[in-house]
C-alpha positions as a Python dict, from the first residue, in 0.01 Angstrom:
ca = {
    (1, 'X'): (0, 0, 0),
    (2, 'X'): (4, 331, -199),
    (3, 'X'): (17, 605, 33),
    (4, 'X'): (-200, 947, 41),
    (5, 'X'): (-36, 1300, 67),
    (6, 'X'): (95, 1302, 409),
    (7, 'X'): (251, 980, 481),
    (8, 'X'): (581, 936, 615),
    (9, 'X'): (852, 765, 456),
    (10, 'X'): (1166, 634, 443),
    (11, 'X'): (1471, 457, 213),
    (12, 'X'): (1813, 348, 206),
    (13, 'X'): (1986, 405, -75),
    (14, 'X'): (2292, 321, -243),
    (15, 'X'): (2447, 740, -230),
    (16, 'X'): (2252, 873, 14),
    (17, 'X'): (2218, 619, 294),
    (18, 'X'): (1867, 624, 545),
    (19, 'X'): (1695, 958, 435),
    (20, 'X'): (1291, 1064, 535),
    (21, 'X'): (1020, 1205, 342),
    (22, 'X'): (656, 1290, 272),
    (23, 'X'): (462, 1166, 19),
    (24, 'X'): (304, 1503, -165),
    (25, 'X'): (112, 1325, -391),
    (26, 'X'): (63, 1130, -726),
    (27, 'X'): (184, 1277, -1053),
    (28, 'X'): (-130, 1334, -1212),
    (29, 'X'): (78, 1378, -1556),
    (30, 'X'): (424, 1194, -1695),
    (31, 'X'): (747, 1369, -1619),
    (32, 'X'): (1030, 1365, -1854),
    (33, 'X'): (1376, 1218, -1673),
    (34, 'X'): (1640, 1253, -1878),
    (35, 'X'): (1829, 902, -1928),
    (36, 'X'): (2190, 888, -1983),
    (37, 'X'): (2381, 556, -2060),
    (38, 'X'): (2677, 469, -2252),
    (39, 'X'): (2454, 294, -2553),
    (40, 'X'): (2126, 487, -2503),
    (41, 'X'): (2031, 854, -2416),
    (42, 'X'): (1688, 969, -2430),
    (43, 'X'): (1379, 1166, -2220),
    (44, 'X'): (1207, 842, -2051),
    (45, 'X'): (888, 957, -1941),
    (46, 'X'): (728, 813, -1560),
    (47, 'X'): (374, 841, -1464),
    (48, 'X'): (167, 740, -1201),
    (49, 'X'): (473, 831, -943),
    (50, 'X'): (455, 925, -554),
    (51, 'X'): (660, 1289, -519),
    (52, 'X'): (812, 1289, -242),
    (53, 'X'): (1032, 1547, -25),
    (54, 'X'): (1266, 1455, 173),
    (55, 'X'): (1299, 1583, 548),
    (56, 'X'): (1455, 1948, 637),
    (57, 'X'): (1548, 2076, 275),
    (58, 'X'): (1735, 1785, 230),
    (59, 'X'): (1714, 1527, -137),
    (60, 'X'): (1494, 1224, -54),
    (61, 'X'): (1720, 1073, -323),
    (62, 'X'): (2052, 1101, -552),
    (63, 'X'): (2148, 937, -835),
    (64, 'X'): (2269, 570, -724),
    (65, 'X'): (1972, 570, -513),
    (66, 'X'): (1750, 399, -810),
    (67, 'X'): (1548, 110, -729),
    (68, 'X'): (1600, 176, -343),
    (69, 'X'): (1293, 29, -160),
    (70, 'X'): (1043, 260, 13),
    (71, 'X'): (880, 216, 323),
    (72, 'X'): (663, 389, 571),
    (73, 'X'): (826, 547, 821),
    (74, 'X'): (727, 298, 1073),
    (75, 'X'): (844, -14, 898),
    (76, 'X'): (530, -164, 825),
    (77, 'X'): (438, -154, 450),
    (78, 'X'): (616, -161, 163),
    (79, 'X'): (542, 180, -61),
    (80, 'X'): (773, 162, -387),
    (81, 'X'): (1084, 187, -558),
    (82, 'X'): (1330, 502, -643),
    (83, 'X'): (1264, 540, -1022),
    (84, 'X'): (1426, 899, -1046),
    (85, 'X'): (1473, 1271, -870),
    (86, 'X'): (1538, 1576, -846),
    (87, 'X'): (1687, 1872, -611),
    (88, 'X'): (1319, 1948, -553),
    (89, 'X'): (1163, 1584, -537),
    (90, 'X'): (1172, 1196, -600),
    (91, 'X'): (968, 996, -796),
    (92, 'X'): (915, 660, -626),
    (93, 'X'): (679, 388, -817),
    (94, 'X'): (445, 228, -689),
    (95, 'X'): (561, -133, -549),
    (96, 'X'): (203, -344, -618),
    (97, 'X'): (178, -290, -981),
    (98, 'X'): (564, -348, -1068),
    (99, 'X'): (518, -642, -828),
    (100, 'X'): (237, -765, -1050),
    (101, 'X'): (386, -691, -1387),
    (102, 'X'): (678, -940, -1285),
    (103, 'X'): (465, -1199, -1123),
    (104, 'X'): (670, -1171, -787),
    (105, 'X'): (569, -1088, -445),
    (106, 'X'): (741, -957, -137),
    (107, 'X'): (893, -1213, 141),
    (108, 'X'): (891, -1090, 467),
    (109, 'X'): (986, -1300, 819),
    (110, 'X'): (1177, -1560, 674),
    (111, 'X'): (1445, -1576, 902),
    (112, 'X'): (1739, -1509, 692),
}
């Protein structure tokens, strides 16, 4: 499912624990993140991201929170994953084509 402006969401993430948010839209150009690690440093630029805000001022995500899965608010679909963010936003991807790009799907109800 990719999600219109509007929809409700939530994640738990690794810094910021169960946060919720509103989709505002999809980048319509790529934003620059910069990347920081101890062998490679560089602007990394992500398109096709949701923005989303998080719930009464507060950070949807926080660094840590990367690769935190997205859902809607209700449980029911899968959205995306936490690719990067800001004071002002996050960026999540979309979960169906980084599903397809590794040949993977999602396993849900299997007891464990």
């Amino acid at each position: 499912m990719v999600p219109t402006a509007g929809v409700r969401v939530m994640k738990v993430g690794r810094t910021t624990g169960l946060t919720r948010g509103t989709v505002r839209g999809v980048q319509s150009a790529p934003v620059p993140i910069p990347y920081n690690a101890d062998r490679f440093k560089a602007l990394v630029y992500i398109g096709g991201g949701l923005a989303i805000v998080g719930d009464g001022g507060q950070q949807f995500s926080q660094p840590g929170d990367s690769g935190s899965l997205v859902v809607t608010e209700d449980g029911q679909f899968a959205v995306g994953l936490i690719a990067a963010g800001s004071s002002s936003f996050s960026i999540c991807l979309p979960l169906e084509p980084t599903l397809n790009e590794l040949g993977v799907s999602l396993v849900s109800s299997h007891g464990v």
